[in-house]
N, C-alpha and C positions, 0 to 999 in steps of 0.2 A: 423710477416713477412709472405706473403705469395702473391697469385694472387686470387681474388672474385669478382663473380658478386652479383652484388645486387640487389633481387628479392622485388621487391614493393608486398606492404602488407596494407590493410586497417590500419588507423593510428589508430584509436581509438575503431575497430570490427564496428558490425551493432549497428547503437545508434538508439531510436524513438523521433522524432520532438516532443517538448514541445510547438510550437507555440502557439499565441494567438488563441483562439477557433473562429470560422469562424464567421460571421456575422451572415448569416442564409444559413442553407444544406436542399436543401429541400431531401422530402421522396419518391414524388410522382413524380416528374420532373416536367417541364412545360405543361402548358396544354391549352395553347392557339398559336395559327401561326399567326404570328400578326409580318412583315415585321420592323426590327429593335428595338424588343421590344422583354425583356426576361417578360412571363405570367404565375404566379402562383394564382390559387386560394387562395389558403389558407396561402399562405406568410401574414406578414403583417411589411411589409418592412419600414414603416415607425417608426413604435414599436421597432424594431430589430436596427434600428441607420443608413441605408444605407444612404450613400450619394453620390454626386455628387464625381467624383475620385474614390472610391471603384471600385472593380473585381469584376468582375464574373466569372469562371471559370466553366468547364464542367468538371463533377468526373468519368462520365462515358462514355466513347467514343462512337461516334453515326456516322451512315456512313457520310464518307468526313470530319468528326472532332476526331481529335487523344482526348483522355484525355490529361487535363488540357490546352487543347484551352481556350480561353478566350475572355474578353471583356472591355470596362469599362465604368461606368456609367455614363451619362452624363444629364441625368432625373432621380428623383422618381416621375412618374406619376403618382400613387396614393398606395395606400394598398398593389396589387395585382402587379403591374407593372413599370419595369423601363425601361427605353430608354438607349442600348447600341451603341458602336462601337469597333469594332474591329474584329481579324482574327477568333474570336467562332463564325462568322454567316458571312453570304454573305454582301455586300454591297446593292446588290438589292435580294429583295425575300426572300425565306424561307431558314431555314435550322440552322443548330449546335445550339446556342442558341434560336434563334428567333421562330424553329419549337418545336410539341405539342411532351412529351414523355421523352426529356433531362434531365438526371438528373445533377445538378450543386452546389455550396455551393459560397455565397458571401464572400469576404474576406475582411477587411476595408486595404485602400491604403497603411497605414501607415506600414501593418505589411507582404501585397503583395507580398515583394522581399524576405523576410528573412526565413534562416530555424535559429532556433531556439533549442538548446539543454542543458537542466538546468545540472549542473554541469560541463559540460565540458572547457576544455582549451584550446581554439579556437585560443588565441593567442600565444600562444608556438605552435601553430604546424600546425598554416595551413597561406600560404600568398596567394594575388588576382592572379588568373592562375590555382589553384589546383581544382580540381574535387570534385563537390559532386554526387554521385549516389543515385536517388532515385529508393528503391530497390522495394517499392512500384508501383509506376510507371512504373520501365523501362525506367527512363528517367534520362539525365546525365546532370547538368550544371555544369559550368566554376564560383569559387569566384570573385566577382566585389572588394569586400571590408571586411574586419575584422570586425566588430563593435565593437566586445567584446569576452571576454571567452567564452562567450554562446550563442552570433549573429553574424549571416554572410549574407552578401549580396549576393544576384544570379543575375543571367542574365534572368529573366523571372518572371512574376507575377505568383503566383501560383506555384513557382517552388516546394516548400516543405509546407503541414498545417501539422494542430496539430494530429499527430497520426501515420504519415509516418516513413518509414522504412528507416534509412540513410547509406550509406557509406561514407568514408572519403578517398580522394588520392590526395598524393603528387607527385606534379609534379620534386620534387627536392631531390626525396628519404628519405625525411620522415619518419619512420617507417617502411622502407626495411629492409629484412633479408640478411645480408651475406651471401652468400656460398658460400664455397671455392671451389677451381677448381683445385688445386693442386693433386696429385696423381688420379687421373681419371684415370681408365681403361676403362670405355663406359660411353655414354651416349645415351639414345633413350626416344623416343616420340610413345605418343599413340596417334594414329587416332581416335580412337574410343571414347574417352571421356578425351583426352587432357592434360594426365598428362606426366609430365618429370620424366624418372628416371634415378639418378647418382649410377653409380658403380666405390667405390674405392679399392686402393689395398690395400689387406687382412694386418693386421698387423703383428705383432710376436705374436707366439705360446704362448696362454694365455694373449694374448694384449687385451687391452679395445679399439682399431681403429673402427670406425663405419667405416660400411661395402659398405651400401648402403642408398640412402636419396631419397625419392619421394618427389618430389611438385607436389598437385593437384590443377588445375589452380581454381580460385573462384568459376567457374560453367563448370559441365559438357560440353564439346563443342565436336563436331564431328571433329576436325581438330587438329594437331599439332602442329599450329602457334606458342603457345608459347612454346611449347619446341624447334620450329627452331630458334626463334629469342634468348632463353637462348645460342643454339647451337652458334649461328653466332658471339657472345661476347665472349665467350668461345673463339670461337678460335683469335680471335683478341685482345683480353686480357693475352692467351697464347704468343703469338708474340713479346707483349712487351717487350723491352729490362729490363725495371726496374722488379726487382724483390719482391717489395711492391707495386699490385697497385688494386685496388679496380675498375671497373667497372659497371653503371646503367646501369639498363635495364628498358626499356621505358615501359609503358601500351601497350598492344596488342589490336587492335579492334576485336570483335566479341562476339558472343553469343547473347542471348537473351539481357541481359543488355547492352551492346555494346562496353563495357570494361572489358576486362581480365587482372587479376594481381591476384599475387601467393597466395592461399590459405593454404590449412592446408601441414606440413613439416611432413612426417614422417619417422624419425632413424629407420634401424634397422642394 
């Protein structure tokens, strides 16, 4: 019995992508501006399996293209060259793909969508709505689909390849931490790198009661946010009439990755 919020927590920690290994990554980037046309020397794209429907994706971002801009292929024009379309290059002119310098890695269609994580239990713990964060990236997509224990579908080609850093977040509390809110005496937030801490009351003389609990949010952040929004359930979880009741606490935007949720718990 008691009143808790519940602090979201990566389900499964940082896992790394097992995907299928990429088509071909080049080393050197493109090396030809050739309007609609991604141009490697020394690719040989036709050796490598590219075909019509495979990705292109950009591994390193170039001005006016984020990484993992992309493309897809709609030619192999020879060895050296394939004819794209999409948001990795302008419609007319040069640039993201189509310009000399980009570095990129192809991905065959088939395996495009998916991140990919050998041994995991994908189906006990994540449904389509839940977040993956590539911790690699910096970049966050939404589950389209379950495949399996070990594949999931994204909302983007190129969302996760083989090597990437992953997080896992449920939208439906998942792998949240309890904590309890009962006997609080304070609670406060740091501005300066975002952690929440709980202060409870002391217990009896020679008692084992933990005293005080820090959560530090998953990444350093210059703001409070999430210890205002623990604050703001807190107290509207206190209010409740019933005196068994559990309350989620949603992801917070912000940081670098652009989602905050509760990282390491520490008792003392």
């Amino acid at each position: 019995m008691g009143k808790y919020i519940n602090v979201p927590q990566s389900i499964l920690g940082t896992l790394t992508a097992t995907n299928t290994a990429v088509l071909y990554a080049s080393t050197l980037g493109t090396d030809g501006a050739v309007e609609g046309k991604v141009t490697d020397s020394v690719a040989d794209f036709v050796s490598d399996g590219v075909s019509v429907g495979d990705f292109v994706i950009i591994t390193t971002a170039v001005t006016g293209y984020a990484v993992r801009s992309w493309a897809e292929v709609t030619a192999v024009d020879d060895l050296n060259t394939l004819s794209v379309t999409g948001p990795g290059l302008p419609a007319t002119g040069i640039g993201g793909l189509s310009a000399s310098g980009t570095i990129f890695s192809v991905i065959a269609a088939a395996d495009a969508y998916q991140c990919v994580v050998s041994g995991s239990n994908f189906q006990s713990v994540l449904e389509p709505g839940d977040w993956v964060l590539n911790t690699t990236t910096n970049i966050n997509y939404q589950v389209v689909e379950v495949l399996s224990d070990t594949a999931i579908l994204l909302t983007s080609p190129g969302s996760v390849i083989v090597g990437d850093s992953v997080v896992l977040l449920s939208t439906r509390g998942e792998g949240s931490v309890r904590v309890c809110i009962d006997n609080l005496s304070l609670m406060r937030g740091n501005i300066d790198n975002g952690q929440l801490t709980l202060h409870y009351l002391k217990g009896p003389s020679g008692g084992t009661v933990t005293q005080k609990l820090t959560v530090d949010p998953s990444e350093g952040i210059t703001t409070d946010a999430f210890a205002k929004e623990f604050m703001r359930l807190a107290e509207i979880t206190w209010s409740s009439k019933w005196t068994n009741v559990t309350t989620q606490m949603k992801l917070v935007g912000g940081g670098t990755q652009g989602i905050i949720y509760g990282g390491t718990l520490t008792w003392a």
